[in-house]
C-alpha positions in Angstrom: 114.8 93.8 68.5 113.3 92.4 65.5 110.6 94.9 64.4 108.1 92.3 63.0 107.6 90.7 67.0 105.2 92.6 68.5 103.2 91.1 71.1 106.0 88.6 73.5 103.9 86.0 75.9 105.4 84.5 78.9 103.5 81.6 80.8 104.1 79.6 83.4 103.0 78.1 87.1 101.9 80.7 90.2 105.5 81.4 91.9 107.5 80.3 88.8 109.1 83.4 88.9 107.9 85.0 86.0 107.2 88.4 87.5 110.5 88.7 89.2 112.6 87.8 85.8 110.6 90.6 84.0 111.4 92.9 86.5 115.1 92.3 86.3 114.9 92.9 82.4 112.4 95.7 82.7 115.6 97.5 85.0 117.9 97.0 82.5 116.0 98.0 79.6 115.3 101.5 81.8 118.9 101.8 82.0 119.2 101.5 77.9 117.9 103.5 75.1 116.2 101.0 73.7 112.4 102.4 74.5 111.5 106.2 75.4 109.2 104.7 77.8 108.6 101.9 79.7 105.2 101.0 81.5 104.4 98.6 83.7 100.8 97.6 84.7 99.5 95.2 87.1 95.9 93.6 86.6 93.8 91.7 88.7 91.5 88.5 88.2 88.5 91.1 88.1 90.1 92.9 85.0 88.8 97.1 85.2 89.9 98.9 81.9 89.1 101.9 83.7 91.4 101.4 86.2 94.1 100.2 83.5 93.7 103.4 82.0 93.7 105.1 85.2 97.6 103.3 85.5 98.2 103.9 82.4 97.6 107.4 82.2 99.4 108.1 86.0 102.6 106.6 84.9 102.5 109.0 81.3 101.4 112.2 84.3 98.4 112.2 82.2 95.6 113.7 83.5 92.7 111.5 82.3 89.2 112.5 83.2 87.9 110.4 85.9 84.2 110.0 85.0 84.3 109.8 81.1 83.4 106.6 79.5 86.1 104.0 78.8 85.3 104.4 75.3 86.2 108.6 75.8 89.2 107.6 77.7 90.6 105.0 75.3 90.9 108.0 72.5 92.8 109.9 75.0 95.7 107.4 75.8 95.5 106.7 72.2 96.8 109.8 71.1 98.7 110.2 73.7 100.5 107.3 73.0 100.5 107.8 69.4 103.3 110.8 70.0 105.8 108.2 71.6 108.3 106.9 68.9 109.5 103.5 70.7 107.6 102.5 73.8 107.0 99.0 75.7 104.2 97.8 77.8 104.2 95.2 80.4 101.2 93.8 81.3 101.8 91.7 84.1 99.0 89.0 86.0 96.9 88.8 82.8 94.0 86.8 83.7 91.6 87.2 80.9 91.9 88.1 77.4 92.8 92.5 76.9 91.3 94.3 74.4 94.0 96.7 73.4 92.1 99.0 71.2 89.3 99.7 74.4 92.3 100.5 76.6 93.7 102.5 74.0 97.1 101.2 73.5 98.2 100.9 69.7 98.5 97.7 68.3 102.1 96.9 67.8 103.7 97.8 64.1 106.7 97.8 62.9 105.9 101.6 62.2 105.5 102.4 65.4 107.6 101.2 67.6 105.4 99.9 69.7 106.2 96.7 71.4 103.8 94.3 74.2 104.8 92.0 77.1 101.6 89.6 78.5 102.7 87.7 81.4 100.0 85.1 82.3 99.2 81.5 83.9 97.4 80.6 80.6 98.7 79.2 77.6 95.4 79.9 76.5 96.0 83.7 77.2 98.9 84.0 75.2 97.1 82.4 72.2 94.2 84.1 72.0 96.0 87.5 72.5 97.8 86.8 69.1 101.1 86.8 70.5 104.2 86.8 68.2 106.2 84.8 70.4 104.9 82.7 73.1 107.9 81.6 76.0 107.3 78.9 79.0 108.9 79.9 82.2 109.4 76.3 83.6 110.5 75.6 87.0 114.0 75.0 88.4 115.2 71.3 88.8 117.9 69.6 90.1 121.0 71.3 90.8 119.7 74.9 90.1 116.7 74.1 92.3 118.7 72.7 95.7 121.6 75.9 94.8 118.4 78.4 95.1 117.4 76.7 98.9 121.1 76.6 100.1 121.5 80.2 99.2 119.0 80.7 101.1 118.5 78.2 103.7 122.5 78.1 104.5 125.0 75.8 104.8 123.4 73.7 107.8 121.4 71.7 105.2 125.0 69.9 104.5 125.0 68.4 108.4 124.4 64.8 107.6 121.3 64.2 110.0 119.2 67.4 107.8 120.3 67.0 104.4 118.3 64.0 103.7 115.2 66.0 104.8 117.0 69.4 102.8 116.6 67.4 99.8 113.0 65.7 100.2 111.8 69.4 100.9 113.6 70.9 97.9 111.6 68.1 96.1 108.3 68.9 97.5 108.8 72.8 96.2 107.9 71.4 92.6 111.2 73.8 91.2 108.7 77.3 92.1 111.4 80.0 93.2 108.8 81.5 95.2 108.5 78.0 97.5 112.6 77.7 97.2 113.0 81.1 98.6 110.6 81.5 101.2 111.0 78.1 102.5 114.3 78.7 102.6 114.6 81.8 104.3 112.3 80.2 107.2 114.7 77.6 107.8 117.6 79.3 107.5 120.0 78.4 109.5 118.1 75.9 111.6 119.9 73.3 113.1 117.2 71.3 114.7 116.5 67.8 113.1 113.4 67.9 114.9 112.2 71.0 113.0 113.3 69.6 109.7 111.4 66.1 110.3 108.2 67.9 111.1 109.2 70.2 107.6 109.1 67.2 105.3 106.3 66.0 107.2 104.2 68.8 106.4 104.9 68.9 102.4 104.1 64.9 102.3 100.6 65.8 103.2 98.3 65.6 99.8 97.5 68.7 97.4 96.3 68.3 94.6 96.2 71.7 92.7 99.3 73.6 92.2 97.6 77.0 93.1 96.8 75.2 96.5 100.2 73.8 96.8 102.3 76.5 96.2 99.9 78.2 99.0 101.5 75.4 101.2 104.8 76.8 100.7 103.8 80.4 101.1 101.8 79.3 104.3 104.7 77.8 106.0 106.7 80.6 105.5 104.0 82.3 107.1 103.6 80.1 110.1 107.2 80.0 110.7 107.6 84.1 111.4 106.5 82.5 114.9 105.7 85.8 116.0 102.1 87.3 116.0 102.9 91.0 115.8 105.4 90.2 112.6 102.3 88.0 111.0 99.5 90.9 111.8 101.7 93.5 110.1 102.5 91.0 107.2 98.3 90.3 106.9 97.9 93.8 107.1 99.9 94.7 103.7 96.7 93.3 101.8 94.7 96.3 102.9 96.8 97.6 99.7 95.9 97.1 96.5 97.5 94.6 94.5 101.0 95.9 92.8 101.0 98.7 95.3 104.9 100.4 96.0 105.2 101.1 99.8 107.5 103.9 101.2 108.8 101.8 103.6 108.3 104.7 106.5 104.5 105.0 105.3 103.6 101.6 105.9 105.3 101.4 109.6 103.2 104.5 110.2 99.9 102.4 108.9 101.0 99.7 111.6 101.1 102.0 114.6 97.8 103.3 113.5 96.5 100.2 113.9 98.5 99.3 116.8 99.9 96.6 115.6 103.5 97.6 116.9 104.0 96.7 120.5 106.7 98.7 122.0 107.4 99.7 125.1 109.2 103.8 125.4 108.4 106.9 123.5 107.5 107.0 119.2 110.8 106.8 118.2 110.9 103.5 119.5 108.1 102.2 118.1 109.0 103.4 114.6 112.4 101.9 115.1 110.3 98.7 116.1 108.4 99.0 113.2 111.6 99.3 110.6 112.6 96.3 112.5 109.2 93.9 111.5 110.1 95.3 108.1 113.5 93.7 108.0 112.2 90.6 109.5 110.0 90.5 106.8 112.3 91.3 103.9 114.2 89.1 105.4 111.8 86.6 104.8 111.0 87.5 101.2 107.6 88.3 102.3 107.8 91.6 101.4 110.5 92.6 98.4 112.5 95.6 97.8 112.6 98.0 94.8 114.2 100.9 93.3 112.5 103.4 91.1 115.2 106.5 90.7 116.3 107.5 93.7 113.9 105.9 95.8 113.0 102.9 97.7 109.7 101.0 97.9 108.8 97.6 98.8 106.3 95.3 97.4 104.1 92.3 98.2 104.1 89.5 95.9 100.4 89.0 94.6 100.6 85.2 95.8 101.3 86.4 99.2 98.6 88.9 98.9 96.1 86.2 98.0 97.2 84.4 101.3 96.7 86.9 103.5 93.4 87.5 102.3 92.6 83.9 102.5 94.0 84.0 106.1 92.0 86.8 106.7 89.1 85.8 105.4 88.8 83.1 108.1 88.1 85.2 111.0 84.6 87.4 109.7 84.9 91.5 109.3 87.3 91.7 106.4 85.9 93.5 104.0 89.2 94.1 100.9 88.3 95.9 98.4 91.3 98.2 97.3 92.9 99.2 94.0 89.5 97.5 92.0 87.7 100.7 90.5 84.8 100.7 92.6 82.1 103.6 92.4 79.8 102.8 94.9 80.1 102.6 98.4 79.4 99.3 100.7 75.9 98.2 100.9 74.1 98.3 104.1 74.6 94.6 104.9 78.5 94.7 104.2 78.6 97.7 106.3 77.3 96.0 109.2 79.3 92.9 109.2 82.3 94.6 108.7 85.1 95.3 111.8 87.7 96.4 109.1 87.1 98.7 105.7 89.6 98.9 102.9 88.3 100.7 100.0 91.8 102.2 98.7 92.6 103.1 95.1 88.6 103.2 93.9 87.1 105.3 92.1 84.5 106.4 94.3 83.1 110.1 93.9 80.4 110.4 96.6 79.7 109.1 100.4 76.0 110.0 100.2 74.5 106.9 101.6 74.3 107.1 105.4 75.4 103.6 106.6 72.9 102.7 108.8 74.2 100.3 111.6 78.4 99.8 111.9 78.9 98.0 114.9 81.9 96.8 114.9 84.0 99.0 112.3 87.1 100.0 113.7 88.9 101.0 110.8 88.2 102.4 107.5 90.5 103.1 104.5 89.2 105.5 101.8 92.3 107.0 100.7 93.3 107.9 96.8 89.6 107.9 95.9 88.2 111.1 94.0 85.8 112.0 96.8 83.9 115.2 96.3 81.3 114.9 99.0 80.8 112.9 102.0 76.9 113.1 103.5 76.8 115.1 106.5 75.8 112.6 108.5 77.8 109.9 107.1 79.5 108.7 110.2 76.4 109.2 112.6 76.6 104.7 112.9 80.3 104.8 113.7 80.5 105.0 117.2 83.8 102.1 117.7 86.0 103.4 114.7 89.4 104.0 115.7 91.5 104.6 112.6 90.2 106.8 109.4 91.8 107.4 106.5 90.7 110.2 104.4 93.7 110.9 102.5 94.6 112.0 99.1 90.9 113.3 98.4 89.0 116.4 96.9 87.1 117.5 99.6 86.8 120.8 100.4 84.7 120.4 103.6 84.3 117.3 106.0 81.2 116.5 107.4 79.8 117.8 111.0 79.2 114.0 112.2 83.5 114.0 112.1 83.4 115.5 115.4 81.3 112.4 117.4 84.4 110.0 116.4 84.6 110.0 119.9 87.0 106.6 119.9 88.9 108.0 117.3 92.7 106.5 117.4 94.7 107.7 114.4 93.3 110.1 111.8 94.7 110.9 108.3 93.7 113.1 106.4 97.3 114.2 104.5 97.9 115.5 100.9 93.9 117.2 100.5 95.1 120.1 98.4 91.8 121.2 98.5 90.5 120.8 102.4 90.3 123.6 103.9 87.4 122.9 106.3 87.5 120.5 109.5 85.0 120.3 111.9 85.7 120.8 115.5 88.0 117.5 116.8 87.6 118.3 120.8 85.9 115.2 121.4 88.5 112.8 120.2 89.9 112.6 123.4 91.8 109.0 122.6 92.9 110.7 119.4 96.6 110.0 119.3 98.1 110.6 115.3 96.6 113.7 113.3 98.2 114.2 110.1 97.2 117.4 108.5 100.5 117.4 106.0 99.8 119.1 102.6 96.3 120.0 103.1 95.2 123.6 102.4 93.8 124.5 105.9 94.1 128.3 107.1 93.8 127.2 110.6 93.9 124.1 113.2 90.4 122.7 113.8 88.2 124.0 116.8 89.0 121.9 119.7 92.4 120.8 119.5 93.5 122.0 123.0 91.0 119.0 123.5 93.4 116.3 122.5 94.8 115.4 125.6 96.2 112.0 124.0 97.6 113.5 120.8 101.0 111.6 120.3 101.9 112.7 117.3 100.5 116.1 114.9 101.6 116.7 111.1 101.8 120.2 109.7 104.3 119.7 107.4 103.5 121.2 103.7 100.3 123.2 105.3 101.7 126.3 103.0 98.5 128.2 103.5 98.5 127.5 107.7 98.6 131.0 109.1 98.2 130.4 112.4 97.9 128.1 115.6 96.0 129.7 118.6 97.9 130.8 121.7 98.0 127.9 124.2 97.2 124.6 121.9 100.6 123.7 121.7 100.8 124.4 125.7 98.0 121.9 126.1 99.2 119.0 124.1 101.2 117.5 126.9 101.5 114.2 125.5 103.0 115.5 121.9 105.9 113.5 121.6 106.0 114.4 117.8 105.3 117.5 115.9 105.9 118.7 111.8 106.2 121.8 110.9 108.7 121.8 107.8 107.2 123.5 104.7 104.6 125.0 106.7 102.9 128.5 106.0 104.0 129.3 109.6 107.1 129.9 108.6 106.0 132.8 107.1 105.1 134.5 110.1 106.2 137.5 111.7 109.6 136.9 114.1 107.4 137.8 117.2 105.0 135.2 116.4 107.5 132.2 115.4 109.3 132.7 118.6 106.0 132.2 120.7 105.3 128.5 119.1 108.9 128.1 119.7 108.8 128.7 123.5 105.6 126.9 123.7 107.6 124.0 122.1 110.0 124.2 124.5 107.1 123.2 126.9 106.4 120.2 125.8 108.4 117.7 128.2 107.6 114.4 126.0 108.7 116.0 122.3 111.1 113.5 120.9 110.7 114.2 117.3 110.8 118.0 115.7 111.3 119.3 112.3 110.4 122.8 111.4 110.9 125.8 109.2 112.1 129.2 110.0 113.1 132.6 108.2 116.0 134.1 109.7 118.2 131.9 111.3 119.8 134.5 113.9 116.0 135.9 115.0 115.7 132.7 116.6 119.1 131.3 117.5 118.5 131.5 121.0 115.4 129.3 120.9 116.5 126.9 118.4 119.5 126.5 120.5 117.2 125.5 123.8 115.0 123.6 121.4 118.4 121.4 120.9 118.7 121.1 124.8 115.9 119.2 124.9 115.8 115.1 125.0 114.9 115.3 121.3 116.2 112.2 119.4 115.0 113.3 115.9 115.4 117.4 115.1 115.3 119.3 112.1 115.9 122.6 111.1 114.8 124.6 107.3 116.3 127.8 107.8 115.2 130.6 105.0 117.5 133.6 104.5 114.6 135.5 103.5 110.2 135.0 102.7 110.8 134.9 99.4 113.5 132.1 99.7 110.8 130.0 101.2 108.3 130.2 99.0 110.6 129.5 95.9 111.6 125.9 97.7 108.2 125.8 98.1 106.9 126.1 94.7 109.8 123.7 93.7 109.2 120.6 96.0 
């Protein structure tokens, strides 16, 4: 690389494919020793530098003081980044002009190995960001363009009667990849000339603006999942902030929450229906896979995420605020015209303003926001909520009013290192999911013997858990899922792990059970029987000895 190019600039039309062809070289320069480190960081058209260096410093596992001043912060990454010999940064959706210095990110030198990537819409971007090299990403045409749709669409746009359509639509997709791909993949393999016809009939219809029209594309795609549980799960991805990586199981989990997975039988089934929608809509390059190590996310391309806001934001009680560096809370007024709450990925501290009237709030997202305190009386108003997310917090304590959630569905609360505190959940009779996993509890709630429609409980990673009261498992008759791996129980006493073993063996609708035991033979018996049962998923941590556990703990 020529060490006198610093800042690279890449423009070009929404859906061009810009984002997808930086991807492809930002894997292959991972996989080279070009750059130590590689960062990739996705803005939004409301540019936050605090939230940049919030992304900034998470993917250095920097731990950057949340409520210091940008200014504070900058100096920070600075110097932090100053100790990195050869590093790029990819700076992807740049709306607006970035001041490098007050994000803290070194101006590019041939000294110091420090190299930028601005992908944009705006010529104008690129120039006024002083760019070294400035490269249009132009759309596909001819050939190239009608190769992309029949790899996708397949080879029935060669039947006589539909290639004459095949080739007015490949027209109408202006050369965007995105349109080519998704329009594609919703005709694929569609043999009916009726449903071609009415295809080019709906492209001849005006648009001016490209950022309209390649909405047109994306919308078809859209209308043609011809399935509303496939297009309420797909909608439902925006509650995530823009650029966010989902584990594919954690975002089938968010569907059943909501209910948005219709399936007749047992959990299992509904997960597996879940996986399913995801297929369908991988399969429809609505939702895109990735590969980061070993693992697997999947990502929504911000064009679609702009569509399903604007689809959402034609029925009222959407409020989407995720991923935008808030610090204040809803005002009264959006509070009460809200039926759905996503304020993920803020930076929200306090819930100390008692919302006043929520009548219609039936779910609210507040995960991976710093909260340190949530008024005690904070969900007094919130009498229809069904779903809550509280996860990834700082809590030590919920708040008393918890407990009148009375219509509480689905309630997570997983990965609060520091909660140890949870007010008594016996009226939650409709509660169906709890998960508890990684939180720092001694002890189950009050009241959970209470939960007479619990489907589905999470332990799992509760180190500090000592106990679970005589009976509680007994009394959850409709558990059809229970996690117990890396939990402290493991750590109990023989006499005491066999009792929650034979009260597990009591529970006639169990179809999913992983747990964690010392000493293998103590329990063999059990386990055994446990195996007997119509579980479809089981699994088993066996520990030689205590202090084997707790070194896998301390290591995972």
């Amino acid at each position: 690389m020529d060490p006198k190019i610093g800042i690279n600039s890449i423009y070009g039309y929404a859906g061009v494919g810009k984002t997808t062809a930086m991807r492809e070289i930002c894997d292959q320069l991972a996989r080279s020793d070009i750059f130590d480190n590689i960062f990739w960081l996705t803005l939004s058209k409301d540019l936050s530098l605090h939230k940049l260096q919030s992304d900034i410093a998470i993917q250095m596992s920097m731990d950057l003081p949340m409520y210091k001043d940008v200014q504070f912060r900058a100096k920070l990454i600075y110097e932090r980044l100053k100790k990195f010999t050869k590093f790029l940064s990819i700076f992807d959706n740049v709306w607006q002009h970035i001041s490098l210095k007050e994000v803290g990110v070194p101006q590019p030198e041939p000294e110091n190995g420090c190299k930028i990537v601005l992908v944009t819409r705006s010529l104008k971007i690129c120039k006024c960001m002083n760019s070294d090299i400035i490269m249009k990403f132009e759309p596909l045409y001819g050939a190239e363009a009608w190769n992309l749709f029949v790899s996708k669409a397949g080879n029935v746009v060669h039947i006589p009667e539909i290639q004459p359509f095949a080739k007015q639509v490949v027209k109408h997709c202006r050369g965007l990849p995105i349109g080519l791909v998704s329009v594609g993949h919703a005709l694929r393999n569609v043999s009916s000339v009726e449903v071609w016809r009415e295809t080019f009939e709906y492209f001849t219809r005006e648009i001016d603006a490209v950022e309209d029209y390649v909405f047109k594309l994306l919308r078809f795609s859209y209308n043609r999942l011809n399935n509303d549980m496939v297009q309420n799960c797909f909608l439902y991805c925006a509650f995530f902030p823009a650029g966010y990586l989902f584990k594919p199981e954690e975002l089938v989990r968010y569907w059943m929450a909501e209910a948005l997975i219709h399936k007749a039988g047992d959990i299992v089934a509904e997960i597996d229906e879940g996986f399913r929608v995801l297929r369908k809509l991988q399969d429809a390059n609505m939702l895109q896979m990735f590969t980061e190590g070993s693992e697997e996310f999947l990502k929504m391309h911000n064009l679609l995420r702009d569509l399903a806001i604007t689809i959402m934001e034609m029925t009222p009680g959407f409020f989407i605020k995720a991923g935008i560096a808030l610090w204040l809370q809803p005002s009264h007024k959006e509070w009460a015209n809200a039926r759905k709450i996503t304020l993920m990925s803020n930076a929200i501290p306090r819930l100390h303003v008692v919302p006043k009237n929520c009548p219609q709030i039936s779910t609210l997202l507040l995960s991976n926001n710093p909260i340190s305190y949530i008024s005690s009386s904070f969900f007094c108003q919130m009498d229809t909520l069904k779903f809550l997310d509280l996860s990834y917090s700082l809590i030590i304590e919920l708040p008393s009013s918890l407990s009148e959630l009375t219509q509480l569905r689905a309630l997570f609360l997983h990965y609060w290192t520091h909660l140890k505190n949870i007010p008594s959940l016996g009226k939650m009779k409709k509660l169906q999911s709890l998960c508890l996993c990684g939180t720092a509890i001694t002890k189950l709630p009050q009241g959970m013997e209470g939960l007479v429609s619990l489907r589905s409980l999470d332990l799992s990673e509760t180190i500090k858990l000592e106990a679970i009261q005589v009976g509680v498992l007994l009394s959850l008759s409709c558990l059809e899922e229970l996690r117990l791996q890396g939990s402290g129980l493991c750590k109990m006493d023989s006499p005491v792990i066999t009792n929650y073993l034979m009260e597990m063996r009591s529970l006639k609708c169990l179809s999913i059970l992983t747990l964690s035991v010392v000493g293998y033979g103590d329990h063999l018996d059990t386990i055994m029987s446990l195996q007997e049962q119509n579980l479809k998923i089981y699994s088993v941590n066996v520990y030689g000895s205590i202090e084997d556990y707790i070194e896998d703990v301390q290591t995972t």
